[in-house]
N, C-alpha and C positions, 0 to 999 in steps of 0.2 A: 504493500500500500504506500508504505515511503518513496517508493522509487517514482510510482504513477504521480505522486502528491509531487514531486521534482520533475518530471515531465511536465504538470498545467504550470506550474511555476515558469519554468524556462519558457514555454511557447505560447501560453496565453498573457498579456498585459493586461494585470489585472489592476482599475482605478486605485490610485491613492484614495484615504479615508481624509473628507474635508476634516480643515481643521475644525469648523464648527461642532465637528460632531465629534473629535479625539474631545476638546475641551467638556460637551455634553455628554460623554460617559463617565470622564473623571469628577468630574462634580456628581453626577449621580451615585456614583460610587459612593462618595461620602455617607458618612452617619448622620451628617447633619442637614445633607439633601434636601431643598425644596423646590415645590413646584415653579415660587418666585424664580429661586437661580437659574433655575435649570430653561427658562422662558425665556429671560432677560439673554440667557449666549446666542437661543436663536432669533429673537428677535433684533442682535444687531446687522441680521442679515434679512435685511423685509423681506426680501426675494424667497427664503429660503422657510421664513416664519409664514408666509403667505401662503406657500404651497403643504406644508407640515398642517394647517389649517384646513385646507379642502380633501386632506386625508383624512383627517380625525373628524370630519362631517362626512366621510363617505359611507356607504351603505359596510365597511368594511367593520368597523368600528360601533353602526349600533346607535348613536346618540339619539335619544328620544326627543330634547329640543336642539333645534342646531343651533353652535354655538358661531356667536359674533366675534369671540375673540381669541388666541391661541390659548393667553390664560384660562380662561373658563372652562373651554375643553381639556385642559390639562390637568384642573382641580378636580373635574368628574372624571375622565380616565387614567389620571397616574401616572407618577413617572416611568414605571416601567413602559406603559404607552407609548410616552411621549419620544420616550427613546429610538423607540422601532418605529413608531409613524415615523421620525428624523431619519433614522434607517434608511427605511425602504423612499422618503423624499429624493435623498442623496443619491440614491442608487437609479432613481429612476432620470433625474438629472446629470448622471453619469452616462448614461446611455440612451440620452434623448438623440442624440445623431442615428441611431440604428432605423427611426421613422423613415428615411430615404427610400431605404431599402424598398422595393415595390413588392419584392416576393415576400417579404414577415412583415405581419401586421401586429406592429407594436400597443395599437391601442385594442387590439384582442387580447396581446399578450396579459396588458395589465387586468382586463375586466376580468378574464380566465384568472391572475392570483386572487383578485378580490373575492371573487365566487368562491373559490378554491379555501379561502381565508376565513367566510360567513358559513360555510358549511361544515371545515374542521371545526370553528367553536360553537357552533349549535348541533352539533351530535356530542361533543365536551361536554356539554351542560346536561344533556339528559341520558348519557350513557353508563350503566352499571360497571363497563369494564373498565372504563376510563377512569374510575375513582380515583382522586388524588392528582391530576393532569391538571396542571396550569390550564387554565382556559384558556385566560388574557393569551399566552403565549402561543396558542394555536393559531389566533389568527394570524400572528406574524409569522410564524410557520408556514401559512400556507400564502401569507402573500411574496414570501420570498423564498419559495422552493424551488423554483427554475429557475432559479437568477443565472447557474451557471450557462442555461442557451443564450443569456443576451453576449456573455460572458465569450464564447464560442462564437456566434458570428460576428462580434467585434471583431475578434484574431482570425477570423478565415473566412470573413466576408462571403463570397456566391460561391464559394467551394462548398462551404456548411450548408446553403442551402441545396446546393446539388445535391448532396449527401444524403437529407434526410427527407426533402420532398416526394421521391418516389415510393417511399418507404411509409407515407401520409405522416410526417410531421413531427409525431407525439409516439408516446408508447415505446414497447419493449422493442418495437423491430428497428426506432427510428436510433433507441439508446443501441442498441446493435450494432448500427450502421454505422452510429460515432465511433464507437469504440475500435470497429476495423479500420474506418478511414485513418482514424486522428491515433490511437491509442490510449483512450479515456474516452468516457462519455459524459455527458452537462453534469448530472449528478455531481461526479467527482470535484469537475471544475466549479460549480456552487459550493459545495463544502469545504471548497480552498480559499474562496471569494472569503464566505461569511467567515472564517478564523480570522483572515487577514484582517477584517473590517471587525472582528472582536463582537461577534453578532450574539453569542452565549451558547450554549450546546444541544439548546432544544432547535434552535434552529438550522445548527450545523451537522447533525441530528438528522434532522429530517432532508435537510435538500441533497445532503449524502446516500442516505435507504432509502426514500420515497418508492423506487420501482422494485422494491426486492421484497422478497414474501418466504415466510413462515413464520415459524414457533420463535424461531431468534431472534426476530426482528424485532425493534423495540414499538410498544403500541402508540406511541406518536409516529411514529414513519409509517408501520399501518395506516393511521387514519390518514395521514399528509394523505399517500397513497389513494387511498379511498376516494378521501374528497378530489384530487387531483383530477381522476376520471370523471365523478360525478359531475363537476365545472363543467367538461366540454359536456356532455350529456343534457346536463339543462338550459345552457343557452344555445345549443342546437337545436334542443328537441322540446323542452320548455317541462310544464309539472307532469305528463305522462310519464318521460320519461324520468324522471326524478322518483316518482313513488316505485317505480320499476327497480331504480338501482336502491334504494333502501328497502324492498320486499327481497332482493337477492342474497343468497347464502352470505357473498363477501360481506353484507351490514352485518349480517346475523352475531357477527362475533365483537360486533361493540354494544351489545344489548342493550338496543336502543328502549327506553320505556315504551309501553303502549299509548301513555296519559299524554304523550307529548308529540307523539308523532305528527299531529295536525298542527298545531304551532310551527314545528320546523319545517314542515312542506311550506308550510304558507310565510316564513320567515325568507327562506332560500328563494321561494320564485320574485318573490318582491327584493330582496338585494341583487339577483341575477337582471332583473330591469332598468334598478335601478345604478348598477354598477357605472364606475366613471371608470376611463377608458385612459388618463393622465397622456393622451397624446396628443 
């Protein structure tokens, strides 16, 4: 695994971590961390507090009034939040040039993490197996699970998508196809991304195992997993197929309550519509 983790290293260029965001972990870090300080680093960058803002009012996140200020939305969802909405801002403004491209469409790519993000923490919330699973941390899990494809066709522009378009995209044949072309697949190169960027281990974690299955796999990369398909499934196919992929064997093993199943159908189809696309 060393050697692979030295392969993306040497031939993918992977973004520097803005300083806004080296300064906003080490303050968070502290014991004495507040919402205040931790606001005030991003908001000397309006560009940056502006955008951090229409994250944590997206459908990803949940707020039940939308908030008018970055403060406000940070004293309702928390620093650890704020953290990873800053996260995934950074990372999406890292890789805002990748929109060019005609063949990947960036503003699916994002809607697909959002979805992907609203459905690991609402099977979180009403799953017997999952007991003890950060919630909060699922959605950032699942919004930044793929990071390493944006990661991959940075470094290998219309080659990567030669590579994996025939192949349809997504999934096990396409993580295949990287692997023989490049010698890694996106997986990898995400779980090299998020250490670099010091993202925490649930999420390096999960954009690591997301496509791999069984008993050993840790049950957050299950679900990533899970919800990962389930994404493309609902905004292709909309709530049929959605109760489809939750009556199927693969839910059965995050035992989902019965009391809550219609809450999350009706949670998912409404943030799958209403998903922002950050393109």
């Amino acid at each position: 695994m060393q050697e692979l983790e030295e392969l993306v290293a040497k031939t993918v260029h992977l973004p520097s971590v803005p300083q806004a965001l080296v300064r906003l972990q080490e303050t968070i870090a502290m014991p004495e961390a507040s919402v205040a300080d931790a606001v005030k680093i991003l908001e000397d960058d309006p560009g940056l507090a502006a955008k951090c803002l229409q994250v944590a009012n997206s459908a990803a996140y949940g707020l039940r009034v939308r908030s008018s200020s970055l403060r406000h939305a940070s004293a309702v969802l928390g620093l650890r939040a704020l953290r990873d909405i800053a996260l995934q801002t950074s990372l999406v403004a890292s890789y805002s040039h990748l929109k060019k491209y005609s063949g990947f469409q960036l503003g699916r790519f994002w809607k697909h993490a959002t979805v992907t993000g609203v459905i690991a923490k609402q099977i979180a919330r009403c799953s017997r197996f999952l007991r003890g699973v950060d919630i909060d941390a699922m959605t950032s899990a699942g919004l930044l699970h793929n990071m390493g494809r944006l990661a991959m066709l940075d470094a290998f522009r219309d080659e990567y998508l030669r590579v994996i378009h025939p192949v349809g995209s997504r999934g096990s044949l396409a993580v295949r196809a990287e692997r023989e072309a490049f010698g890694f697949d996106h997986a990898l190169a995400g779980s090299v991304l998020a250490s670099r960027w010091k993202m925490g281990d649930e999420i390096i974690c999960t954009a690591r195992d997301h496509h791999l299955n069984g008993d050993d796999v840790a049950p957050i990369a299950q679900l990533i997993g899970f919800a990962n398909e389930t994404a493309h499934l609902v905004i292709d196919h909309g709530e049929r197929a959605l109760r489809g992929a939750l009556a199927s064997p693969e839910a059965v093993r995050f035992q989902i309550r019965e009391d809550a199943m219609e809450i999350l159908v009706e949670t998912i189809v409404m943030s799958a519509d209403q998903a922002a696309t950050y393109a």
